[in-house]
C-alpha positions, 0 to 999 in steps of 0.5 A, a space after each residue: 361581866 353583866 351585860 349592860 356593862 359589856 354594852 358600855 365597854 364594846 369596841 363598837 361604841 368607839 366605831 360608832 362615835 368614828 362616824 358621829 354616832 353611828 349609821 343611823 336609820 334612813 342611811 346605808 353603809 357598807 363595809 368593802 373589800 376583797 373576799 375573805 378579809 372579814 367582811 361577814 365578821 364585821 356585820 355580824 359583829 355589829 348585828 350582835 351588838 344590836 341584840 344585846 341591846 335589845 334591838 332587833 335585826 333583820 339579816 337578808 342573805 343573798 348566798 345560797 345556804 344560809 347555815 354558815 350565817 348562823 354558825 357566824 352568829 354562833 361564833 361570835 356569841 360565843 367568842 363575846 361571852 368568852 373574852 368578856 366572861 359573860 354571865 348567864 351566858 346561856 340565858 343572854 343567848 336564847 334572849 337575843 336570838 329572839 330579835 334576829 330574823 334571817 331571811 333568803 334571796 337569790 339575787 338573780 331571781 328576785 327583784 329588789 322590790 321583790 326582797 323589799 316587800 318581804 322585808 317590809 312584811 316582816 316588820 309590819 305584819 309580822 310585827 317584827 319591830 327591825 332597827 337595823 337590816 344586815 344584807 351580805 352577799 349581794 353583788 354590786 356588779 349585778 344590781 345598779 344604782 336604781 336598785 341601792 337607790 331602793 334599799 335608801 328609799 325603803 330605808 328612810 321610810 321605815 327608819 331603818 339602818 341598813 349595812 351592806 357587804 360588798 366583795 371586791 374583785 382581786 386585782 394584781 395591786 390592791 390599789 387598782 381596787 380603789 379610786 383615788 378618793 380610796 373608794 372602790 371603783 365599782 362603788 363609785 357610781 353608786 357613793 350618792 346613796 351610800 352614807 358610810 363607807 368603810 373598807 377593810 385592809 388585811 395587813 401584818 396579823 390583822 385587819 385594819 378599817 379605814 372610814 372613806 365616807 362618812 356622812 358628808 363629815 371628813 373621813 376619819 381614815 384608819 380607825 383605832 379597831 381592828 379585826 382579830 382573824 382568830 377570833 373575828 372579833 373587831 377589837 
């Protein structure tokens, strides 16, 4: 498969037009749910498909080690190359990391406005031309709704999209994790600056997404994807 035509065909334009179009720049999403279901899966996913399109991203970890980041990069490369048999694999490859940029932070030792002037010096002195901001490991629990009001702000000033993960502590049923709307209670206070909120579910053999915001639209629920755990891919 070439890879204009792996574009057209990826299960993320179905995910996509589930939330009228996408993300979008100026907006935040984030993609909830407790640790281990696939979270990191789902954003590196949706990153790779900006690369394939030729636009670049900016990951901003707040883990310790940033390794593991690029071996998910890796893998999902890998595993998009092999289910769709991608030509000139090898090529693709070298283009697309070329548009990633990952970037470090200890969440207790920087301030957002710290990590937000770095981010910014990266596309405007760096001349690295971001669409989209991938941040995973960021705790909720720790920052608050001024700091997520920041990443919204920053997002619309340089039209950025920027998605979030959000680890969701266990609880004896998953319900007590979310509030009657479906919305994790630790995101609740902070839904005015999120714009996309989907969380993720692990039943049977697989990982369903449900949509529980969406722009102001009505939430479209269970989306018809699902998140493969043997090949972390959303499907």
């Amino acid at each position: 498969m070439v890879k204009a035509e792996l574009i057209k065909r990826s299960p993320l334009r179905v995910f996509e037009k589930s939330i009228h179009g996408g993300l979008g720049p100026g907006n935040i999403g984030v993609l909830a749910s407790p640790k281990g279901v696939g979270k990191t899966a789902c954003l590196v996913h949706i990153a790779t498909d900006k690369l394939f399109q030729g636009k670049p991203v900016i990951h901003v970890s707040y883990s310790s080690r940033v390794d593991y980041i690029i071996t998910w990069y890796e893998d999902i490369f890998k595993e998009i190359a092999k289910n769709r048999r991608l030509r000139a694999a090898v090529d693709i490859h070298d283009e697309i990391i070329k548009n990633r940029v990952i970037m470090n932070f200890k969440q207790e030792g920087a301030r957002t406005e710290q990590v937000l002037k770095s981010v910014e010096a990266m596309v405007t002195f760096g001349k690295f031309a971001a669409q989209s901001v991938i941040v995973d490991g960021y705790d909720f629990t720790q920052g608050t709704c001024g700091d997520l009001a920041k990443f919204k702000e920053f997002a619309a000033k340089l039209g950025l999209e920027v998605w979030f993960s959000a680890s969701l502590k266990e609880a004896e049923a998953e319900a007590g994790l979310y509030d009657a709307a479906g919305i994790p209670v630790v995101l609740t206070p902070l839904c005015a600056s999120i714009d996309v909120l989907i969380t993720l579910h692990a039943t049977g053999d697989h990982v369903e997404l449900k949509v529980v915001k969406d722009h102001g639209h009505p939430a479209a629920g269970l989306l018809p994807l699902k998140l493969d755990p043997k090949t972390l891919l959303i499907i």
